[in-house]
C-alpha positions as semicolon CSV with decimal commas, in nm:
position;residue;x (nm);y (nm);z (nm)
1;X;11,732;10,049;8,198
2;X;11,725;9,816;8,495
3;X;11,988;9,969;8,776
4;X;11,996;9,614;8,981
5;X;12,201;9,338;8,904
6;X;12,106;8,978;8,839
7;X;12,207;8,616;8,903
8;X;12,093;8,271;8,839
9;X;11,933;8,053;9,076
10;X;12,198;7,739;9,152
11;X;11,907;7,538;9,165
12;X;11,710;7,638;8,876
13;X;11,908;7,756;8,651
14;X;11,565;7,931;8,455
15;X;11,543;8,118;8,801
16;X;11,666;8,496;8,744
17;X;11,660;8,687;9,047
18;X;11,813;9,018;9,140
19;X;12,131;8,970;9,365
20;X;12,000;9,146;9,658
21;X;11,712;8,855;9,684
22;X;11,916;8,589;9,591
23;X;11,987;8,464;9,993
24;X;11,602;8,407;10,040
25;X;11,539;8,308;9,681
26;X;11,821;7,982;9,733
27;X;11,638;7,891;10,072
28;X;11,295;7,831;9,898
29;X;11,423;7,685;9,573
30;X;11,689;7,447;9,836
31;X;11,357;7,305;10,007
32;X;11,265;7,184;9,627
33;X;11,542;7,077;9,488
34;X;11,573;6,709;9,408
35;X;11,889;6,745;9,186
36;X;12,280;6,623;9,330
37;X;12,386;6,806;9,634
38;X;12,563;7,154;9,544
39;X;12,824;7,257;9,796
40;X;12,840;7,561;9,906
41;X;13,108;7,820;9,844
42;X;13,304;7,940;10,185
43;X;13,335;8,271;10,074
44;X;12,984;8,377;9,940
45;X;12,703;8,147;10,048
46;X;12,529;8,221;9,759
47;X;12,785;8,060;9,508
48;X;12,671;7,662;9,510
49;X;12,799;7,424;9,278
50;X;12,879;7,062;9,221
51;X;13,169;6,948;9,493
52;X;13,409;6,862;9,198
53;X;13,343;7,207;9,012
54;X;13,461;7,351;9,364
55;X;13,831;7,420;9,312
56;X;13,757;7,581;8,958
57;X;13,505;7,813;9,118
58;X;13,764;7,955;9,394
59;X;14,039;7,985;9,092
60;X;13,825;8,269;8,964
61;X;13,583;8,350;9,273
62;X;13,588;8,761;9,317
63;X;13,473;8,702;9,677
64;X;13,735;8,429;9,761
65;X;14,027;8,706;9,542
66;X;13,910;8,985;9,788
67;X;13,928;8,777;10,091
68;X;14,306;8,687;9,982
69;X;14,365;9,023;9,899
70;X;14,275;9,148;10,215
71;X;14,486;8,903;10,428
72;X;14,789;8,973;10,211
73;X;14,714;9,316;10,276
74;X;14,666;9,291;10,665
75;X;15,040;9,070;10,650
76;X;15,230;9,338;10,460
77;X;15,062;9,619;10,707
78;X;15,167;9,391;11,007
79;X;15,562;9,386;10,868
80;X;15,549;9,713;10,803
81;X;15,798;9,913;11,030
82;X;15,892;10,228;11,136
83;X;16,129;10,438;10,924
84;X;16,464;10,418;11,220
85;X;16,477;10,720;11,404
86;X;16,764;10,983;11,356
């Protein structure tokens, strides 16, 4: 069984590359591509889609969750205080 995980090409979708490859793999494909232009997600540069699918993709992006989860995180830590001294 294969231990690497894969993804499809945004700009073929008959493209199936392993994840770790995907960065290059979109550069080469990009350069052929004659289709609409995809715009790219701010969290992972590897998610590109339609401009209008772009608010549906960050509802359920795990990249753009972690990112929230992390600055929710770093707020509560920063309001955090010190149990009062006795």
């Amino acid at each position: 069984m294969d231990e690497f995980q894969y993804g499809t090409c945004p700009y073929d979708k008959s493209h199936r590359i392993v994840l770790f490859r995907m960065p290059g793999h979109i550069i080469k494909c990009m350069r052929n591509y004659k289709g609409p232009p995809l715009a790219i997600c701010k969290y992972n540069a590897t998610h590109r889609l339609p401009e209008e699918q772009m608010d549906e993709h960050l509802a359920e992006c795990v990249d753009f969750l972690k990112f929230n989860e992390r600055k929710i995180m770093k707020i509560a830590l920063k309001a955090r205080q010190c149990p009062p001294s006795t």
